[in-house]
PyMOL Python script that loads the backbone (N, CA, C, O; Angstrom):
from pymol import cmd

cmd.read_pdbstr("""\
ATOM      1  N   UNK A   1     -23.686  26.035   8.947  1.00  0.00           N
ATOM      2  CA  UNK A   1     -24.717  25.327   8.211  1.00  0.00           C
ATOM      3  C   UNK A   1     -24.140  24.026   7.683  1.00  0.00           C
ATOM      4  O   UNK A   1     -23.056  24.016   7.100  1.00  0.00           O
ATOM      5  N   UNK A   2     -24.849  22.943   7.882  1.00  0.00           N
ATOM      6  CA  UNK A   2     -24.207  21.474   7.531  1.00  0.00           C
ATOM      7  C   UNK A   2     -25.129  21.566   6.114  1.00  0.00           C
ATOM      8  O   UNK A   2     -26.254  22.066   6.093  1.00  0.00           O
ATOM      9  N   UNK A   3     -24.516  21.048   5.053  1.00  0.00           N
ATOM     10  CA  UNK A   3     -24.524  20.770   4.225  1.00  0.00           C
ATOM     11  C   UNK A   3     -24.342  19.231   3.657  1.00  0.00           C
ATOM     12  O   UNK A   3     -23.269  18.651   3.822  1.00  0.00           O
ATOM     13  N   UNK A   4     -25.489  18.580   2.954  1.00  0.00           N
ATOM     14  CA  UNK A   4     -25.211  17.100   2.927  1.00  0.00           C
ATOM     15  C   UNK A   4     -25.113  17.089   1.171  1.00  0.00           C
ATOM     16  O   UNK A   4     -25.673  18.047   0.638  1.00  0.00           O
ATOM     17  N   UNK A   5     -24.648  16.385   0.524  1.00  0.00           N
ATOM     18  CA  UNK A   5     -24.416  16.333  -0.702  1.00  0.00           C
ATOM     19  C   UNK A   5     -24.656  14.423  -1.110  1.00  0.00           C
ATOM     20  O   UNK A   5     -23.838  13.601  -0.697  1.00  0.00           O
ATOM     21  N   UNK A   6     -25.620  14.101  -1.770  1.00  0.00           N
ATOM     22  CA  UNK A   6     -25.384  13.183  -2.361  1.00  0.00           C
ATOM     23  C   UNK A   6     -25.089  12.487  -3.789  1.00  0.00           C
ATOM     24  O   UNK A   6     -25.609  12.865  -4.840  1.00  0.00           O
ATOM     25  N   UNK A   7     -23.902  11.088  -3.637  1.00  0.00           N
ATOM     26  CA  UNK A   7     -23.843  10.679  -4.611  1.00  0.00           C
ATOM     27  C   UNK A   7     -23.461   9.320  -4.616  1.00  0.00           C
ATOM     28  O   UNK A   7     -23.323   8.563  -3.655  1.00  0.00           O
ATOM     29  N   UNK A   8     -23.242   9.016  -6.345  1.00  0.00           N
ATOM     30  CA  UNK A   8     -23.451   7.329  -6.344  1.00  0.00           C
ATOM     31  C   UNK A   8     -22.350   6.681  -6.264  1.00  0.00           C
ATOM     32  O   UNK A   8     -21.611   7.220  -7.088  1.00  0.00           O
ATOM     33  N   UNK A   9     -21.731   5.741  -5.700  1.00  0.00           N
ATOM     34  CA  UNK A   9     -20.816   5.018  -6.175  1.00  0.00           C
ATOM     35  C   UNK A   9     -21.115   3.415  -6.232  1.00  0.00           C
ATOM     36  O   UNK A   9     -22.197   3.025  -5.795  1.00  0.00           O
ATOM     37  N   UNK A  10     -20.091   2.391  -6.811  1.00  0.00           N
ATOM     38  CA  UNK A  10     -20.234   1.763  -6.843  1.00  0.00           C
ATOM     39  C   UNK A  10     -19.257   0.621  -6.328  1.00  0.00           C
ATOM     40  O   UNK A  10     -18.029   0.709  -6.363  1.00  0.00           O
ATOM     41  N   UNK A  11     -20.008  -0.513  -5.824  1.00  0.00           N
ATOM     42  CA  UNK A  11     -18.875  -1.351  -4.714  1.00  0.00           C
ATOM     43  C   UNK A  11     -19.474  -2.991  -5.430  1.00  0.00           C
ATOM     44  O   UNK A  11     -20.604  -3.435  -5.634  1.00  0.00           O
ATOM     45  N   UNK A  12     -18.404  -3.417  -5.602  1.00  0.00           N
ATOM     46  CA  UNK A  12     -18.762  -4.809  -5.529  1.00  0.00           C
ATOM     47  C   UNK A  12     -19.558  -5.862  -4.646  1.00  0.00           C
ATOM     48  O   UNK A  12     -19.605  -5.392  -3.510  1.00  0.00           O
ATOM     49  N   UNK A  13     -20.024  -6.749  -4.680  1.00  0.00           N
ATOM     50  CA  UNK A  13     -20.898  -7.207  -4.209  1.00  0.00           C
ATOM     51  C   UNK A  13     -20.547  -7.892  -2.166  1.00  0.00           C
ATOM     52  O   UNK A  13     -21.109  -8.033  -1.080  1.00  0.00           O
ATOM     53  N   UNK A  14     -19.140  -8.097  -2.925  1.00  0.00           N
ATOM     54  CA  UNK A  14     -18.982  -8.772  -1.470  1.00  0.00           C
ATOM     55  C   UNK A  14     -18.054  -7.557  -0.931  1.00  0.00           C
ATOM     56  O   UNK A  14     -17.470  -7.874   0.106  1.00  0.00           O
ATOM     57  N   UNK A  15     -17.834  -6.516  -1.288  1.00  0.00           N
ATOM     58  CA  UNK A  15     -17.194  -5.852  -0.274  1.00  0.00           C
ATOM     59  C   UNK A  15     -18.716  -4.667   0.541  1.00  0.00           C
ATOM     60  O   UNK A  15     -18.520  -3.984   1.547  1.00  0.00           O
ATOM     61  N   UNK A  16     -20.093  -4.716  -0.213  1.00  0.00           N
ATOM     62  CA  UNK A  16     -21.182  -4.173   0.484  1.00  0.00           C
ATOM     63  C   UNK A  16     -21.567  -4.610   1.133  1.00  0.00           C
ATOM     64  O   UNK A  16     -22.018  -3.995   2.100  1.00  0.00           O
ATOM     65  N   UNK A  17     -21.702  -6.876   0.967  1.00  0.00           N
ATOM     66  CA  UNK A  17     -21.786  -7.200   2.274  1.00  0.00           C
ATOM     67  C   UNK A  17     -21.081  -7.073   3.319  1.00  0.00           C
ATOM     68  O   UNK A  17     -21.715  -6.756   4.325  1.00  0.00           O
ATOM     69  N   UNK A  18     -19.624  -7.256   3.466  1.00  0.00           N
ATOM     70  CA  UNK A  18     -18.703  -6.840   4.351  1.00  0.00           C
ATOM     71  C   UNK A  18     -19.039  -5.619   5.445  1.00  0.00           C
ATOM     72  O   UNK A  18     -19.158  -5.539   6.667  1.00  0.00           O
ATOM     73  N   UNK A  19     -19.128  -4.646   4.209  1.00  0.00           N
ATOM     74  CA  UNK A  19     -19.198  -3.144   5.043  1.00  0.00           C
ATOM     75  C   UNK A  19     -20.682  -3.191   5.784  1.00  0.00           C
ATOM     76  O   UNK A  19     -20.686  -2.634   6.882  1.00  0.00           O
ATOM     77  N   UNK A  20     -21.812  -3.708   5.403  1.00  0.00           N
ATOM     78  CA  UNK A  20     -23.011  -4.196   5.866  1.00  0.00           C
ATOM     79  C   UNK A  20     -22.910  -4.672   7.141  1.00  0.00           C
ATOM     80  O   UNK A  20     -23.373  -4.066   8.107  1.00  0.00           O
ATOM     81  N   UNK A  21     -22.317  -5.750   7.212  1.00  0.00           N
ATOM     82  CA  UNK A  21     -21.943  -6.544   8.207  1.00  0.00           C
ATOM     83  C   UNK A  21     -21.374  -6.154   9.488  1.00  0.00           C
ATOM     84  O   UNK A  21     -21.635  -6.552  10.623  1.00  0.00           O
ATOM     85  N   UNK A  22     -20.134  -4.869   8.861  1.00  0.00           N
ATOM     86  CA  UNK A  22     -19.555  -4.171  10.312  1.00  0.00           C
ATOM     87  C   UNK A  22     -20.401  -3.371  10.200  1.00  0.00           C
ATOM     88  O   UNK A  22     -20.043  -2.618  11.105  1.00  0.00           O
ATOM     89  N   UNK A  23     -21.392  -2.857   9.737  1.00  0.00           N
ATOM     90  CA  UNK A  23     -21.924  -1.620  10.580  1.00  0.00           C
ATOM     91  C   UNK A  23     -23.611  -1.901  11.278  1.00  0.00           C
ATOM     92  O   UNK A  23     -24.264  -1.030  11.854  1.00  0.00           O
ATOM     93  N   UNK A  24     -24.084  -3.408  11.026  1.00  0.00           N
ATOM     94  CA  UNK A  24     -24.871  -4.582  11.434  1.00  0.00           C
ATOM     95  C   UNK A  24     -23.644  -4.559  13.401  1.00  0.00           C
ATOM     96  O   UNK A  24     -24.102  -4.132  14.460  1.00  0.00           O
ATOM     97  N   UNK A  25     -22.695  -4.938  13.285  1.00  0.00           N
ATOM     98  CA  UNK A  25     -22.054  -5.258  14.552  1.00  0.00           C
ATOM     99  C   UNK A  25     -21.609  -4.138  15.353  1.00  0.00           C
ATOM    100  O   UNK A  25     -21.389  -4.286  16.555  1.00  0.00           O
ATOM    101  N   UNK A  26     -21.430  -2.788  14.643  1.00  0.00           N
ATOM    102  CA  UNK A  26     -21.442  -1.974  15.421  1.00  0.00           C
ATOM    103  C   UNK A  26     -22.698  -1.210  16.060  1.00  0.00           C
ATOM    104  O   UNK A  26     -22.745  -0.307  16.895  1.00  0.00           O
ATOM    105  N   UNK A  27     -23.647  -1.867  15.400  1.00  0.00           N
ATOM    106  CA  UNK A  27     -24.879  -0.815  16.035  1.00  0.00           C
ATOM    107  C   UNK A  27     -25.186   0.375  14.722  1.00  0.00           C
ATOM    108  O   UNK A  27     -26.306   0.862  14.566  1.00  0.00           O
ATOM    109  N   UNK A  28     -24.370   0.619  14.118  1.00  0.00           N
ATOM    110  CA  UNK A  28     -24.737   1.820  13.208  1.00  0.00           C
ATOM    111  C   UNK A  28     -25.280   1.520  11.625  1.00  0.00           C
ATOM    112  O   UNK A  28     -25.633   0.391  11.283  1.00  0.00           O
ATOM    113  N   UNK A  29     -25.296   2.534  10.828  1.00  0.00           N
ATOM    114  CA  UNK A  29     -25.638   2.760   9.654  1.00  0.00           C
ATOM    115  C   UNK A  29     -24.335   2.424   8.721  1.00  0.00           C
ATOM    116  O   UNK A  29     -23.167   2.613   9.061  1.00  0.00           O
ATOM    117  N   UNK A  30     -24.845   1.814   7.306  1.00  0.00           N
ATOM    118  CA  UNK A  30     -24.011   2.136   6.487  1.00  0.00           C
ATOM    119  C   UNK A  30     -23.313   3.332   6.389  1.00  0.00           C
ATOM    120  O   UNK A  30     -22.106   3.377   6.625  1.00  0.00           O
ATOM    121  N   UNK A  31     -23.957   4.297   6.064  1.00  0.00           N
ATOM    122  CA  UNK A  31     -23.830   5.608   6.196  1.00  0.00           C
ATOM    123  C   UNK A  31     -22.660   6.407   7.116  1.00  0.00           C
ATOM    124  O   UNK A  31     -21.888   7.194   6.567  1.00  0.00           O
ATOM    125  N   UNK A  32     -22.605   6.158   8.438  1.00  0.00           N
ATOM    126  CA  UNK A  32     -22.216   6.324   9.117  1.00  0.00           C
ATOM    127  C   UNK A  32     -20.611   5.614   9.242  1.00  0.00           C
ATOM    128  O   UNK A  32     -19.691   6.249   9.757  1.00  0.00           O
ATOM    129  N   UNK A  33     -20.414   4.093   8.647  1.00  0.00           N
ATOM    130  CA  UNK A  33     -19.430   3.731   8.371  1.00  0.00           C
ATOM    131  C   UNK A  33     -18.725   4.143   7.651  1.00  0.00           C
ATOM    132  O   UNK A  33     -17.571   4.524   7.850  1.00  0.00           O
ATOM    133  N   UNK A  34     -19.411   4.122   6.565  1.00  0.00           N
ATOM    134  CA  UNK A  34     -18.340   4.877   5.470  1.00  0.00           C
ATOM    135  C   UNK A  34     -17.723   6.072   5.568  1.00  0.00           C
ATOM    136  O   UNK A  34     -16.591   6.261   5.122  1.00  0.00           O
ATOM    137  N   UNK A  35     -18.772   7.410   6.453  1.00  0.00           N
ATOM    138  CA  UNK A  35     -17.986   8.685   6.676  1.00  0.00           C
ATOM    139  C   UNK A  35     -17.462   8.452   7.412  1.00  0.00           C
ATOM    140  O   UNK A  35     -16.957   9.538   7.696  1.00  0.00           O
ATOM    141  N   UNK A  36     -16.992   7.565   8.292  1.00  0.00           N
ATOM    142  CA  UNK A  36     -15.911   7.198   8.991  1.00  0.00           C
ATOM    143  C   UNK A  36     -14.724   6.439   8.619  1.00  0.00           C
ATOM    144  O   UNK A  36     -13.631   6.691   9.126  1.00  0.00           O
ATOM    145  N   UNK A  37     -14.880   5.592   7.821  1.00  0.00           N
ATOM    146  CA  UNK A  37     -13.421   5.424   6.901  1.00  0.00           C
ATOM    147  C   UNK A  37     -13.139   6.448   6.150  1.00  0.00           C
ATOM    148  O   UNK A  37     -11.991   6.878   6.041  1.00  0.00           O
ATOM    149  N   UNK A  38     -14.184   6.964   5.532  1.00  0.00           N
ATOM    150  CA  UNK A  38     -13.542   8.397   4.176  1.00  0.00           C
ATOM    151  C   UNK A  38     -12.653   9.071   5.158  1.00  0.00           C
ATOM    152  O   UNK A  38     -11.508   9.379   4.830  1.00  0.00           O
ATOM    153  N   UNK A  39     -13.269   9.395   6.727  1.00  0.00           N
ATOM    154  CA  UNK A  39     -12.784  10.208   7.166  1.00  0.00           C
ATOM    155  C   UNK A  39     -11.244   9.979   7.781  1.00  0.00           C
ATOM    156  O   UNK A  39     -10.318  10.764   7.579  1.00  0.00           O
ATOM    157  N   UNK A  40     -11.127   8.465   8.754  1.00  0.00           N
ATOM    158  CA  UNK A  40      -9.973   8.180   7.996  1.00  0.00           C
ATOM    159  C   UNK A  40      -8.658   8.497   7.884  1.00  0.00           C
ATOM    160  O   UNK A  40      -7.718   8.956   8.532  1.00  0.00           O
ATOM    161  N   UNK A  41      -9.076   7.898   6.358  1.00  0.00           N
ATOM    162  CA  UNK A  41      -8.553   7.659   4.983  1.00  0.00           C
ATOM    163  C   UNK A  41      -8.110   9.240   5.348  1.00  0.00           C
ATOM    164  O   UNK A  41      -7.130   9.479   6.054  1.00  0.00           O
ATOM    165  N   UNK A  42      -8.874  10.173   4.834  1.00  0.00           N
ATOM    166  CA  UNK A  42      -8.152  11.244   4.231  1.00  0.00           C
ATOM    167  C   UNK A  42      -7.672  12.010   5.660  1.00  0.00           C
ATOM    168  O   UNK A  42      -7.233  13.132   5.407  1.00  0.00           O
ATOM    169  N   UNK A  43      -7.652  11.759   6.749  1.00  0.00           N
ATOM    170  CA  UNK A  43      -7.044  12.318   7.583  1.00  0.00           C
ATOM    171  C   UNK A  43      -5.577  11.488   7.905  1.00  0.00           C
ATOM    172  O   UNK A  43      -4.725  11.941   8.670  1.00  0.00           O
ATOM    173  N   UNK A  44      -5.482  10.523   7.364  1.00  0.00           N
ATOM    174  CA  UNK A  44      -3.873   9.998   7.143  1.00  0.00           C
ATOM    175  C   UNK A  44      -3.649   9.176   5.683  1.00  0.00           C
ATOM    176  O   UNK A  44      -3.674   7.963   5.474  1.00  0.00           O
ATOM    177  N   UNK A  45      -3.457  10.123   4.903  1.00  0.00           N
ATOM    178  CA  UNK A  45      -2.832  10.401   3.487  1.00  0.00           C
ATOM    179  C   UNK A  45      -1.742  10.005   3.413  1.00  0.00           C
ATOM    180  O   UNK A  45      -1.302  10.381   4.499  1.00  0.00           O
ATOM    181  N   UNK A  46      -0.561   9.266   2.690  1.00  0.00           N
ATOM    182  CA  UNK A  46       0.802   8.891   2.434  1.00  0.00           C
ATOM    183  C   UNK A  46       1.256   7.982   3.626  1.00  0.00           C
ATOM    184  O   UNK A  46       2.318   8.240   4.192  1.00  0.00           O
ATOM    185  N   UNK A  47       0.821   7.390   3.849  1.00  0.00           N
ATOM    186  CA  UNK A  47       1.446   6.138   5.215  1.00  0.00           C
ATOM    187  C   UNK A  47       2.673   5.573   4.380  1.00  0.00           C
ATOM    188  O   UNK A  47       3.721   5.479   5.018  1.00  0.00           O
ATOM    189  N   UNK A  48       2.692   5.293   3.419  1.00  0.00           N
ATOM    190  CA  UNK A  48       3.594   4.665   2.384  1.00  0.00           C
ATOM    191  C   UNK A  48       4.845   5.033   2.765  1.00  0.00           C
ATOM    192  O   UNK A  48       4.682   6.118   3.323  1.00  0.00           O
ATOM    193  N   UNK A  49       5.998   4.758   2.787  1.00  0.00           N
ATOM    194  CA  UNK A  49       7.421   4.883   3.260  1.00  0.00           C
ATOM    195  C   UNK A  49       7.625   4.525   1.867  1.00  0.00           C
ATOM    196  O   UNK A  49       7.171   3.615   1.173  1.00  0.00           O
ATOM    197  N   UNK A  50       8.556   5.633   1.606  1.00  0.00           N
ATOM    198  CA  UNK A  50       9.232   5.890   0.436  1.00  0.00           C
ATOM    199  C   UNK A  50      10.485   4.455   0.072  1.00  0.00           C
ATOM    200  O   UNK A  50      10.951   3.996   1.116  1.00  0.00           O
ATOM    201  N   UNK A  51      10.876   3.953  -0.889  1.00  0.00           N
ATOM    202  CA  UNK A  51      12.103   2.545  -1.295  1.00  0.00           C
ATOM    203  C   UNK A  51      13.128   3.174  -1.274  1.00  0.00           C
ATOM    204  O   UNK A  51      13.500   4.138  -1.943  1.00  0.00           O
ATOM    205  N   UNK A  52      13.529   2.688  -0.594  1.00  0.00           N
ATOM    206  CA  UNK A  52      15.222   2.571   0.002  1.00  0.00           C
ATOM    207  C   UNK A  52      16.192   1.932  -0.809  1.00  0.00           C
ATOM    208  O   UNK A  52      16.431   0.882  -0.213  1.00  0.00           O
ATOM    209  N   UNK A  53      16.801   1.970  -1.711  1.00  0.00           N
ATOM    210  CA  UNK A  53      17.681   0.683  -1.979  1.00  0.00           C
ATOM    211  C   UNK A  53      18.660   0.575  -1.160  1.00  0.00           C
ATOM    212  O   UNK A  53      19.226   1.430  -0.479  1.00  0.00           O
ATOM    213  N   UNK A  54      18.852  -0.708  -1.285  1.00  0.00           N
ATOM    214  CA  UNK A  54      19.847  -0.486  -0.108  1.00  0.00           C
ATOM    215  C   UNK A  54      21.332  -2.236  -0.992  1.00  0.00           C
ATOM    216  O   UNK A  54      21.115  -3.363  -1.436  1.00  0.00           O
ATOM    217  N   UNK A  55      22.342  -1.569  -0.823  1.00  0.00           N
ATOM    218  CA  UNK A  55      23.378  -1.784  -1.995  1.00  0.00           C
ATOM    219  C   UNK A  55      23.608  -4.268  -0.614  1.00  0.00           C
ATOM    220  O   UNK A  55      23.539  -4.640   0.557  1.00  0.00           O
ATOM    221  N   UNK A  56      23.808  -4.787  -1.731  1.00  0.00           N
ATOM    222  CA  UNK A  56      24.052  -6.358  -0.881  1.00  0.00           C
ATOM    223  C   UNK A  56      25.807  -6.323  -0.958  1.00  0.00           C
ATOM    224  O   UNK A  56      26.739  -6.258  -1.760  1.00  0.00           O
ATOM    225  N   UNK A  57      25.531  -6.406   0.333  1.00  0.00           N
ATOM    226  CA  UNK A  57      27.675  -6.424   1.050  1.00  0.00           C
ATOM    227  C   UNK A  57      27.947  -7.645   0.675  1.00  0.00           C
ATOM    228  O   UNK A  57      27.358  -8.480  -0.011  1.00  0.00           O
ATOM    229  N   UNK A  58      29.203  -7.600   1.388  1.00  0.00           N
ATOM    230  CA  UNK A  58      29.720  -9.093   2.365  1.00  0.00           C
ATOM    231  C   UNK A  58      29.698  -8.284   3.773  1.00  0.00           C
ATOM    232  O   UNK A  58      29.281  -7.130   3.681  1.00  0.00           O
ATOM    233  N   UNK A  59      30.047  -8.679   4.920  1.00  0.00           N
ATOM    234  CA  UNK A  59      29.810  -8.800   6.236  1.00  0.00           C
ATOM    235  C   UNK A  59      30.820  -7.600   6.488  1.00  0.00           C
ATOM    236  O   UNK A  59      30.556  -6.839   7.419  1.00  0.00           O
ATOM    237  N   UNK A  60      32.127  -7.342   5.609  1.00  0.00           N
ATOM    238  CA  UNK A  60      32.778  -6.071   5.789  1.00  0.00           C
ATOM    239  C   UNK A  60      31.892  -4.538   5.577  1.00  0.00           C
ATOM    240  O   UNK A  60      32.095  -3.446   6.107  1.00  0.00           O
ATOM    241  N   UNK A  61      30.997  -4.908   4.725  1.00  0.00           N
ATOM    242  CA  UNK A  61      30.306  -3.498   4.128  1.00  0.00           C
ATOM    243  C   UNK A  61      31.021  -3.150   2.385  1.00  0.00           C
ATOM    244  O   UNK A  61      31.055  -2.075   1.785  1.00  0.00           O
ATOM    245  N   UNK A  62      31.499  -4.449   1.971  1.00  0.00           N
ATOM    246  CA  UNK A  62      31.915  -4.001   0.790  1.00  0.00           C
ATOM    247  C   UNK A  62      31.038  -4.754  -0.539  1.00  0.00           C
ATOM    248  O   UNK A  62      30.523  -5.862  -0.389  1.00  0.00           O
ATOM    249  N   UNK A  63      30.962  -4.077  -1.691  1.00  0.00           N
ATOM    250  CA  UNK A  63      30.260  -4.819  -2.666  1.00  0.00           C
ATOM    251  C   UNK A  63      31.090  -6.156  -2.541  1.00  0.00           C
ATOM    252  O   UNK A  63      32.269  -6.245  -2.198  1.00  0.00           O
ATOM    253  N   UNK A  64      30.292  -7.105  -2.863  1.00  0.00           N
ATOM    254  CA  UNK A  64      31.198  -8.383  -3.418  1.00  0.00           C
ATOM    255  C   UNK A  64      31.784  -8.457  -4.297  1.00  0.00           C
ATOM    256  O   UNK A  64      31.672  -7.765  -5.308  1.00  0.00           O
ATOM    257  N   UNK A  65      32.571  -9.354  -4.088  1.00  0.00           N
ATOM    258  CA  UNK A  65      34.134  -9.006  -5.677  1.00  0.00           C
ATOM    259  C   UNK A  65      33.281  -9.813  -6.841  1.00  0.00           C
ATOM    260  O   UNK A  65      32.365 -10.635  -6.837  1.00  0.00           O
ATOM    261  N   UNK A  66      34.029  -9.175  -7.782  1.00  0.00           N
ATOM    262  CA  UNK A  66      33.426  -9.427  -9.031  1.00  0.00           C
ATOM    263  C   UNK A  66      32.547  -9.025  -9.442  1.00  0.00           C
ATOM    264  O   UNK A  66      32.210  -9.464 -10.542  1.00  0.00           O
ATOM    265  N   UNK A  67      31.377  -7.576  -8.536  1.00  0.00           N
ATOM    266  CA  UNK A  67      30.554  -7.166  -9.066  1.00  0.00           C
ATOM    267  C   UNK A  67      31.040  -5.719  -9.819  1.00  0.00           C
ATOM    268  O   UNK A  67      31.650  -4.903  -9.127  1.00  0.00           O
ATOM    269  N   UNK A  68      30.774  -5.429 -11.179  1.00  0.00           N
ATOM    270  CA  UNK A  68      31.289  -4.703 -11.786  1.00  0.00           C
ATOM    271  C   UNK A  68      29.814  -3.999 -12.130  1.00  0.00           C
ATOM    272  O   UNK A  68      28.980  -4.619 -12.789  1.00  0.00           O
ATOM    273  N   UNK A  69      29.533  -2.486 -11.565  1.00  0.00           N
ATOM    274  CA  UNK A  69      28.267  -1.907 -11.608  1.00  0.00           C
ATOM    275  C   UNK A  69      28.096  -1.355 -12.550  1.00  0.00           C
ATOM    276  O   UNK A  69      26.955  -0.947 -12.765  1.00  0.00           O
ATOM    277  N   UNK A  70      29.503  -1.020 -13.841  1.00  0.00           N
ATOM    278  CA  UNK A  70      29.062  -0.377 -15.162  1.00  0.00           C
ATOM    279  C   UNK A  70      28.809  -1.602 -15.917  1.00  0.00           C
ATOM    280  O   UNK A  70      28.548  -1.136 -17.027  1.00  0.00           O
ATOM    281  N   UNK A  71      28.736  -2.621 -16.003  1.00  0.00           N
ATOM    282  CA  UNK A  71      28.520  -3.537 -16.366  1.00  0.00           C
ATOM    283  C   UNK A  71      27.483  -4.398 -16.582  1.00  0.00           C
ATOM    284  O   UNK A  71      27.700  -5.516 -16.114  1.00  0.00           O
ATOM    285  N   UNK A  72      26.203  -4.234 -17.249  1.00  0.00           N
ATOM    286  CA  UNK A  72      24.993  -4.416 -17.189  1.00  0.00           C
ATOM    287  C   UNK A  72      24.912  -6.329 -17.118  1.00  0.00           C
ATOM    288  O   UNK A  72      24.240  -7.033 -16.364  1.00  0.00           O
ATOM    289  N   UNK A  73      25.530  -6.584 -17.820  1.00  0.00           N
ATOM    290  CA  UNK A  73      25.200  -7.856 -18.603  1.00  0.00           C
ATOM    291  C   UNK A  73      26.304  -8.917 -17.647  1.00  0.00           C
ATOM    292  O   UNK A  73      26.227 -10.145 -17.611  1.00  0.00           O
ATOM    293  N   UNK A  74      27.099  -8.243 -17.073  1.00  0.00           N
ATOM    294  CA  UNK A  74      27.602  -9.080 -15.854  1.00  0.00           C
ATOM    295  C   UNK A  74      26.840  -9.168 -14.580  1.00  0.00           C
ATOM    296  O   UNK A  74      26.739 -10.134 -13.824  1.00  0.00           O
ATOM    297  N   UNK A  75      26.278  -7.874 -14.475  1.00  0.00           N
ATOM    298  CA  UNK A  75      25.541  -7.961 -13.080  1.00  0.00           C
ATOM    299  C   UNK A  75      24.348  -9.056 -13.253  1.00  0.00           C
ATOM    300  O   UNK A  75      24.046  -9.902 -12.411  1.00  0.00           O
ATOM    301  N   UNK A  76      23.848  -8.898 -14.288  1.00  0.00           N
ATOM    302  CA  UNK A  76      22.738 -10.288 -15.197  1.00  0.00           C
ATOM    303  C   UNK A  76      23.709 -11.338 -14.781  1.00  0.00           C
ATOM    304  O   UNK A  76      23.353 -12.126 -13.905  1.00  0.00           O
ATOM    305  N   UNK A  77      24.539 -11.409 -15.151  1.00  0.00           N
ATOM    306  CA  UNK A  77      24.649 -12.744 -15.167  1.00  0.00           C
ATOM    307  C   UNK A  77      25.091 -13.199 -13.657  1.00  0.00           C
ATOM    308  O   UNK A  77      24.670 -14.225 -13.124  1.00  0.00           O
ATOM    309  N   UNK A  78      25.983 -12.297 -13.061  1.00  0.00           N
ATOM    310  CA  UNK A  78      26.007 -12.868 -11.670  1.00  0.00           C
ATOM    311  C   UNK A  78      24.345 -12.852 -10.952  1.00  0.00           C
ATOM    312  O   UNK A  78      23.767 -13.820 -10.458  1.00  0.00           O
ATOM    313  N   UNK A  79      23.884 -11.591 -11.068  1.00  0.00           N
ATOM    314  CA  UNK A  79      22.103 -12.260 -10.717  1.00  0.00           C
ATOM    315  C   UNK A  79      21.528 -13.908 -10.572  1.00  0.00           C
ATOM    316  O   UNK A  79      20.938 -14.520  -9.682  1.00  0.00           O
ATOM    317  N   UNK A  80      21.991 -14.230 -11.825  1.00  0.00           N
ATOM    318  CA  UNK A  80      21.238 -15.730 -12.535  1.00  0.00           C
ATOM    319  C   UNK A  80      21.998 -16.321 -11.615  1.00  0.00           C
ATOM    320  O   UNK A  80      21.217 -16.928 -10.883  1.00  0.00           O
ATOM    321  N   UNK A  81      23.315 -16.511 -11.174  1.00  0.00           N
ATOM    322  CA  UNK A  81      24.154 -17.095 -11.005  1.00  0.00           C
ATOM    323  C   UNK A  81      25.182 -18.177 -11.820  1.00  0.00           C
ATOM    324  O   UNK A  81      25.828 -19.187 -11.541  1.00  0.00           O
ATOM    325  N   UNK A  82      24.827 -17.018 -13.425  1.00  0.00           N
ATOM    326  CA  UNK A  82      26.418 -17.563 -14.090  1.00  0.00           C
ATOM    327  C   UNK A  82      27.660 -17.479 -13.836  1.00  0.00           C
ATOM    328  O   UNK A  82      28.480 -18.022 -14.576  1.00  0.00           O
TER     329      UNK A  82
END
""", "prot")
cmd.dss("prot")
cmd.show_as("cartoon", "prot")
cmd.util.cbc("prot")
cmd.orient("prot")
């Protein structure tokens, strides 16, 4: 049994024309667009790639000299480039 449920949301003005517009060029319904992005959307969840840090060498693979990492207020200042 299909079951339809409705409700309201709300979209700014130029992103309803937008979505209007592609579903004006595809031949279809608003309606029909949108359960197709929701759908989507929630069928690929977390695309996001997790931050890496990743530590700045010299060309050997070693920190650069003079960076002292317990050292808050030096790493500041080499940052700035004092």
């Amino acid at each position: 049994m299909l079951l339809c449920v409705r409700t309201t949301i709300d979209l700014d003005e130029q992103l309803f024309r937008e979505l209007k517009e592609e579903a004006a060029r595809r031949g279809t319904t608003l309606r029909q667009l949108l359960h197709e992005y929701l759908r989507k959307a929630k069928a690929a969840p977390g695309r996001r790639t997790k931050y890496r840090f990743r530590w700045k060498t010299d060309p050997r693979g070693q920190i650069q000299p003079g960076v002292r990492l317990n050292d808050r207020e030096s790493l500041f200042d080499l940052m700035e480039g004092r």
